[in-house]
N, C-alpha and C positions, 0 to 999 in steps of 0.2 A: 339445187336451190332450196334456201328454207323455205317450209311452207308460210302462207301466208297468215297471219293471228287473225280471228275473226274479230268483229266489230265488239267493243263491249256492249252487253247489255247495259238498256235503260237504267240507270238510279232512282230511284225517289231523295227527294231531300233528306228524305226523314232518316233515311240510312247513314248520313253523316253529322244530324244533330240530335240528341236525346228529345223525346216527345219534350218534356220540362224546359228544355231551350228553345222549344220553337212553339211555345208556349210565351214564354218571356218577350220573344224576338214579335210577336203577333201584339202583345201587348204594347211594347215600346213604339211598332208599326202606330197603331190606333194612334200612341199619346203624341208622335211627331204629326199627324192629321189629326185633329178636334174635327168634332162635325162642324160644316158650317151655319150660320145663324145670320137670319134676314135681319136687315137694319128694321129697326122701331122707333116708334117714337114715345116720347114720357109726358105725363100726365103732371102737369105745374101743380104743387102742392103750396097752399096762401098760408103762410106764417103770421099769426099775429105776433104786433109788438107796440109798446107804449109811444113810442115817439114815429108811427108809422102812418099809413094814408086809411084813410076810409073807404075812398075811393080811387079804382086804383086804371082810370077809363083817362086816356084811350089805350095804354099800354098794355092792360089785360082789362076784358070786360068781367069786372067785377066790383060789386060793392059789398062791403065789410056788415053783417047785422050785428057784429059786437063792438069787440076791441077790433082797433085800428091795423092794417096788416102792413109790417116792413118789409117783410122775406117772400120773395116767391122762390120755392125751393125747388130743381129743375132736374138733379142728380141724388138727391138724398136718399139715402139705406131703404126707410118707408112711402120714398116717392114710386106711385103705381105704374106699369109700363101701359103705354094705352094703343096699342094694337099690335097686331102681329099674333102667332100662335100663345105667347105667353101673358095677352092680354092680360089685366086685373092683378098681375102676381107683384110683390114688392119688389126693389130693383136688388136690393139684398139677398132675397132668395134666388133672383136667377143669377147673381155671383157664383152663391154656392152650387149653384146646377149645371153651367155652363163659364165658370171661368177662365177656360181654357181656351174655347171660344169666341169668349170676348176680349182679352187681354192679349194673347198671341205669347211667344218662346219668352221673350224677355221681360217679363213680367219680376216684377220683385215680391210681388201680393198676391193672394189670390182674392183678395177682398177688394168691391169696388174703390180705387185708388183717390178719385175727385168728388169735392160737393162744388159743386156750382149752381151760383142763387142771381136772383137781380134784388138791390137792394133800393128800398121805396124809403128816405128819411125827410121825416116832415119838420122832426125836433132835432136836436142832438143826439150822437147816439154818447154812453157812455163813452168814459176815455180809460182802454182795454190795453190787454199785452196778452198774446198767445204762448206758452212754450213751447219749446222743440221737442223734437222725439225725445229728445234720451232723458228732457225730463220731465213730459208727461210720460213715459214708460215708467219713471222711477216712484209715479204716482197711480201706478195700475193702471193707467190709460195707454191703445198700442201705440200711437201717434201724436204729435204736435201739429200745430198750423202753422204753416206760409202762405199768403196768399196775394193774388193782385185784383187791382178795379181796373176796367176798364169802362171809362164816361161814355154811355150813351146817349146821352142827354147832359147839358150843363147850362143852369142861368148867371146870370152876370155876376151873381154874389157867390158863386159855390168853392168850396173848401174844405179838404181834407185835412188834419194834423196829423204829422208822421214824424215819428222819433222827435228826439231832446234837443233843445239845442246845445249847442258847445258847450263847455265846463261847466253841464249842471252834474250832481251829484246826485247819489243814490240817497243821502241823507237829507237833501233841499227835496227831491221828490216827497219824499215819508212828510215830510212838513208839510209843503203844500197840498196833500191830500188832504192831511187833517183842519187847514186853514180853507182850504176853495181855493188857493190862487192857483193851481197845479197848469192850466191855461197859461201862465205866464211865462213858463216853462218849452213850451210845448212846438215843434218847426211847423209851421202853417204853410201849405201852398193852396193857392188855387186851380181850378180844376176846369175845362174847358171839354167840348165834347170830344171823343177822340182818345184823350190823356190815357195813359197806362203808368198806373202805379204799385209798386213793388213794395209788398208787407213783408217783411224773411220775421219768421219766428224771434221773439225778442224784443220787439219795436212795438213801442208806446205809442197808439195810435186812436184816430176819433174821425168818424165821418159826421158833419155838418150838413145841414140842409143845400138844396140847388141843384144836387145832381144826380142821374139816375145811375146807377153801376151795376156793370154784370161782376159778378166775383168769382174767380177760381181762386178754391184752395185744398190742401190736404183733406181728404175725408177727415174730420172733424169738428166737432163746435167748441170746443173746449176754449173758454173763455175766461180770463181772472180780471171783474171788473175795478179800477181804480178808485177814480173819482164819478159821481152818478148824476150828478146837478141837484142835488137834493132827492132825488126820488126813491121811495119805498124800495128798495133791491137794493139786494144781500151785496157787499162789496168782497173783494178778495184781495185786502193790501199787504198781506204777508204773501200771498201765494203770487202774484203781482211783481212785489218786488223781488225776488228769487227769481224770476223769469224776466227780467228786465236787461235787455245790453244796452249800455250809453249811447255806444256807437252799434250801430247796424249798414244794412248797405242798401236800405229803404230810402224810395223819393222817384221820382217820373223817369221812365224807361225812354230811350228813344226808340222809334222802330226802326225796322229794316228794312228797307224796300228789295226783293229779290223780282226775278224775270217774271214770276207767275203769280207774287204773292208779299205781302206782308209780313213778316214776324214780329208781331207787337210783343210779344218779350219770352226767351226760352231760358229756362232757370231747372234747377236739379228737380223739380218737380212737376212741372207742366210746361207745356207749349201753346200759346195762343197766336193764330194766326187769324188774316183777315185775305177772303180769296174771292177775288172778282169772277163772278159764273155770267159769260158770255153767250146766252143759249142752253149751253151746257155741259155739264164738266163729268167726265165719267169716273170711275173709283181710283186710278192706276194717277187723273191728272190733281186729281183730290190731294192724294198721299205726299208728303215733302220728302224730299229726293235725300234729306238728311237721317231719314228715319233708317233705322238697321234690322227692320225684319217689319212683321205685319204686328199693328197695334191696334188698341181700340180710340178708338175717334169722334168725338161728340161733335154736332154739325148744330151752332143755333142762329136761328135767322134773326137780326138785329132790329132788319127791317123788312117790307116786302114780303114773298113767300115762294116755296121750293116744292119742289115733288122728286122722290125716291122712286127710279121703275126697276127694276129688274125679270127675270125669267125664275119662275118657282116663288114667287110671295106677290102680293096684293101693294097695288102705290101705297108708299107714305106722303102723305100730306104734311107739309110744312112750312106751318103758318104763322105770321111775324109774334117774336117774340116764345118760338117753342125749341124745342132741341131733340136730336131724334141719333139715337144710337149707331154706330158703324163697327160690328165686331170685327175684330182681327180679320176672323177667319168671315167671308161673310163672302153668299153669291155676287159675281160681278151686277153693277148698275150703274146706272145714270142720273145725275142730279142736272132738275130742270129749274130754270129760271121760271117762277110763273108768275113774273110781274114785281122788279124794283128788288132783287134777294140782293142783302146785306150780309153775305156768309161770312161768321165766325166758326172756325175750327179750333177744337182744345181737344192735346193729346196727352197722357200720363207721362212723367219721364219718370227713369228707375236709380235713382245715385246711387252710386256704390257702395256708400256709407251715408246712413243718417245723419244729418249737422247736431 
């Protein structure tokens, strides 16, 4: 009989990959896991604006010692994070620190992707048009604006104008700039609470007094105002009308009612959702069963108020009218109902292609 082979000895990995590969392989390991990052919550930043409120109670307790404030700014680059380890830091800076973190595999950016504001209008605002990417890129800015309202609030007179109406032209627009009648031009609806309305890059649009709106849109502000009602500010009717489409696909969303939740409107760039928290809802019944990996998640309470617990971080507190972060990667928790929460959820989506 042949004898028997004895056992091989043990291997180390390292004997079948160059130190240099298992080097790379250690690195790759790390960037499929981000560390994880406790939900927080964000510090509302008060925007002044000419045609805005003074006083801005009961919705936020605040009053204005100057100029009037239109914008409470909820997600913006220099909006402060206000608890958690990263307390005081701009929300910008923990992009660049922790983007991986917060955004999750399918990220198209590593830059925060949303600014979302509530908008306070006491007067008219100007009558504006945002570009798109490709061309505000073509004007050294990374991004263009889309964005949607959604009515928190609405009185009996309130109204939006969104896009042109039928066979106006680009050349009857240039005129009634320069005349005032540009209003005459312009597709009016009214707005009721509830309402979700869709801005897509391109569409000539003006919010009126009456109603209070949450707004998601593209991280930017980039704005080319048309027509101003008279008031002192710079207009931009060349840059205006270059970014103007006739036709858009702007004007009131219907929602969706699904088994656990609302989709008030999902477009190539964001998802807004409205989700009923019965007691309470943990992370896994949070997330929409449409999503394709772990993303970042903004939770803002409409109305009412929420508490964040989890194991490894300190409650977040979440009280009407704030919005508090949900990274990708982030320790399991539970979100509590603590009295009347009105959850809105808004998540980044990544198109394939810029419009």
């Amino acid at each position: 009989m042949r004898p028997a082979r004895p056992a091989p000895a043990a291997v180390a990995p390292e004997a079948f990959y160059p130190a240099k590969d298992i080097e790379v392989r250690m690195i790759a390991d790390r960037q499929a896991s981000p560390p994880q990052l406790a939900p927080f919550r964000m510090e509302p930043r008060f925007d002044t604006r000419v045609w805005g409120f003074r006083d801005l109670r009961p919705w936020y307790d605040r009053v204005a010692d100057g100029d009037p404030i239109g914008e409470v700014w909820l997600t913006g680059d220099a909006s402060l994070v206000a608890t958690g380890a990263h307390a005081g830091k701009p929300l910008a800076r923990l992009f660049e620190e922790a983007h991986a973190s917060l955004l999750g595999p399918s990220a198209g950016s590593s830059q925060s992707p949303l600014l979302i504001k509530v908008l306070f209008a006491r007067e008219k605002l100007s009558v504006q048009v945002h570009p798109d990417d490709k061309m505000a890129q073509r004007y050294g800015e990374p991004r263009g604006k889309t964005e949607c309202w959604y009515a928190l609030a609405a009185g009996p007179e309130a109204q939006v104008a969104v896009g042109l109406k039928p066979g106006v032209t680009l050349a009857q627009v240039e005129r009634q700039i320069h005349d005032g009648t540009l209003e005459e031009s312009l597709n009016v609806l009214s707005v009721a609470a509830g309402d979700v309305i869709f801005v897509d890059a391109g569409t000539v649009h003006a919010i009126w007094p009456g109603a209070i709106l949450l707004e998601t849109q593209q991280n930017s502000d980039l704005t080319y105002r048309m027509f101003d009602y008279g008031r002192p500010r710079e207009l931009h009717v060349e840059r205006s009308l270059e970014a103007t489409r006739l036709v858009t696909r702007a004007g009131k969303i219907a929602p969706v009612a699904l088994a656990d939740r609302t989709v008030l409107i999902d477009v190539e760039y964001f998802r807004v959702e409205r989700i009923p928290v019965q007691g309470s809802r943990s992370r896994d019944a949070l997330a929409s069963p449409a999503e394709d990996g772990p993303r970042l998640a903004w939770l803002f309470a409409a109305a009412g108020a929420g508490r964040i617990t989890g194991a490894g971080f300190d409650p977040v507190d979440l009280p009407a009218r704030s919005i508090a972060a949900i990274p990708a990667f982030s320790p399991d928790f539970v979100l509590e109902d603590r009295g009347g929460l009105d959850l809105i959820r808004i998540t980044p989506n990544w198109p394939a292609a810029a419009a």
